[in-house]
C-alpha positions, 0 to 999 in steps of 0.5 A: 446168535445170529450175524450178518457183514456190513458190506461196506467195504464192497463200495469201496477200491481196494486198499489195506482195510478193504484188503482185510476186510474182503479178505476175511469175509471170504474166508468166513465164507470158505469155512461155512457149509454151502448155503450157510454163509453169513449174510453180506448186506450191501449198496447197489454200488457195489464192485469187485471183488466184493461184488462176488462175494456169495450170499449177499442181500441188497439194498439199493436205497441211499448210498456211502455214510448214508447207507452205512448210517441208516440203511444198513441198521435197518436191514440188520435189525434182529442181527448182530453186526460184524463191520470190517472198516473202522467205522458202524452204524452209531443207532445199531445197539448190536455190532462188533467193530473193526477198528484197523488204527488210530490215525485220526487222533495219532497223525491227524495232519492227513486228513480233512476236518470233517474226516477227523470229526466223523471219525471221532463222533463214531469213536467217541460213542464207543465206551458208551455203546460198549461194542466188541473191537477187533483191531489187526495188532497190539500196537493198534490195541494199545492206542484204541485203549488209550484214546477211547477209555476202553478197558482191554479186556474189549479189544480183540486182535485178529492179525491179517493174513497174506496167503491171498497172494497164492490166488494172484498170478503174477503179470510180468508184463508190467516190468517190460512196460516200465523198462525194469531189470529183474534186482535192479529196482526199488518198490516204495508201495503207499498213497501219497498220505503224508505219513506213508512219508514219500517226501522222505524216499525221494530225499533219499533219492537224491542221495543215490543220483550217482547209482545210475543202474538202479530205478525207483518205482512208487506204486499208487496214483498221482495227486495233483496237489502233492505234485505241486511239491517242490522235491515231488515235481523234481522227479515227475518225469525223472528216469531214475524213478518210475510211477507206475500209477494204478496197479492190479494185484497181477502187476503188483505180485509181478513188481514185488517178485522182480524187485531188488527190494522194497522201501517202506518208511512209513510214519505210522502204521496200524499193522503194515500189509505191504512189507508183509505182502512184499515178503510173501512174494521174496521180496528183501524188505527196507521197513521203518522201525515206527509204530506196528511195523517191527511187530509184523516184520519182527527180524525179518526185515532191515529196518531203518530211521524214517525221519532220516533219508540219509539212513535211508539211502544207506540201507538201500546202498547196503542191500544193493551191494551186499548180495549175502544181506540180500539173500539173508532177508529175502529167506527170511522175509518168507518164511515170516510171512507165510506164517500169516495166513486168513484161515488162521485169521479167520479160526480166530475171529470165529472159534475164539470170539464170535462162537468160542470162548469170548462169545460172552462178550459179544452176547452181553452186547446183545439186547433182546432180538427187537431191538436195533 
């Protein structure tokens, strides 16, 4: 059966879905004999890393939903289509799909009207479309099955990996810039969507203004709007924490290298890349107890009670003062993230569900070649 990638994800700037996404096309790519690759369709907008990404067809007419919505189904016709960022063509009869979670049903709050209505049109088609859906966790399949009416028989888990960090060479330079001392300093990684649930560190902050020798560092762009926030605007220009802005992978692995620890209490997660990245690096993990996160970071993470900044604030005190505990979960951290890896992902996705043993899935899907 012939397939080719929707490159939508080469648009886009790089966060958690387009990580995987990249991530595991490149490894496709890695493990294909040269000039055998799977093809990438992609939009004329496309930038990098993905723009990099070998054996790729352009196609330059339209661009965003419109691309994705007509053109791609167009220069895919005769192909199966793998896409890598929740959503695919609706006119496309041949896809497989991966679906990373199910926020807009789950925490619908953070997002616009007409975000969560586009979504749910996509999923909606879904039980009659009958497409092959990948998903990056159980806790992911669990609520794809329950929200689509989808037996799951249909979804197929295909965990992240995290090795992608051996590629980064970390750039100290960031540290000296924010004025860091190595262990004395707090990452919190996230967008500012409020079930990344930063309004809640920042309480906890407050908690911790007597220990005056340790920062706080938020990775990620301001928003104009959520500094209009009260608590937000408090530490806008505070020294205890820092905002770092935008961040290469360089200064990123820098961060999660030097820190004492990262803070990660987030609402709602689908699987959880950040404390998985942070662990890779040595970083000693503070993870909310919600959602995906306990089944990524199983026992190798100190958990604590999102919706509480006092538990929060304990838990960071308590790996800052207890240099054993620190230790405890740095070595642990490690040795639980180095068992995701994307060749792993990868061998998965091909050897078990595009070619191997669940391929009959996938060919069911397929209508004759003329089709869209």
């Amino acid at each position: 059966m012939a397939f080719a990638i929707s490159g939508k994800f080469t648009w886009q700037p790089m966060a958690g879905v387009q990580r995987v996404a990249y991530e595991l096309t490149r490894a496709m790519q890695m493990r294909a004999t040269p000039g055998e690759e799977l093809e990438i369709f992609v939009p004329r907008n496309a930038i990098e890393p993905g723009a990099s990404l070998k054996r790729q067809r352009q196609f330059s007419w339209l661009r965003g939903t419109l691309w994705e919505q007509i053109t791609l189904p167009f220069a895919a016709r005769g192909r199966t289509l793998l896409s890598l960022c929740n959503t695919n063509p609706t006119i496309k009869r041949r896809h497989v799909v991966m679906v990373h979670d199910m926020a807009v049903y789950d925490v619908p709050q953070g997002f616009s009207k007409e975000f969560r209505l586009w979504y749910r049109i996509i999923f909606s088609m879904f039980p009659k479309s009958n497409p092959t859906i990948l998903t990056v966790s159980e806790y992911s399949k669990q609520w794809i099955c329950h929200h689509l009416n989808v037996d799951e028989s249909r979804v197929e888990v295909v965990p992240p990996g995290a090795d992608h960090l051996d590629r980064v060479v970390a750039d100290p330079g960031i540290t000296q810039r924010l004025g860091l001392t190595k262990d004395a300093y707090c990452v919190i990684v996230g967008s500012l969507h409020p079930r990344k649930n930063l309004q809640r560190v920042l309480e906890a902050i407050t908690q911790l203004q007597h220990l005056t020798n340790i920062r706080f560092v938020v990775v990620g762009r301001k928003n104009s709007r959520i500094f209009n926030d009260g608590l937000v605007s408090q530490f806008a220009d505070s020294k205890q924490v820092k905002w770092s802005g935008f961040v290469s992978d360089g200064d990123q692995k820098a961060l999660h290298e030097n820190a004492g620890r990262l803070i990660f209490p987030s609402l709602y997660e689908g699987f959880g890349l950040p404390p998985l990245e942070a662990m890779y690096c040595g970083c000693p993990v503070i993870a909310s107890s919600r959602t995906a996160i306990p089944g990524v970071c199983a026992d190798a993470a100190l958990y604590c009670d999102a919706t509480s900044a006092a538990d929060i604030a304990e838990k960071v005190s308590c790996l800052r003062t207890d240099e054993g505990l620190r230790e405890h979960y740095r070595a642990k951290g490690a040795a639980r993230a180095r068992e995701f890896k994307w060749e792993r992902s990868v061998q998965r996705l091909l050897d078990d569900i595009l070619y191997g043993r669940s391929s009959d899935r996938v060919t069911e899907l397929a209508p004759s070649a003329s089709m869209v």
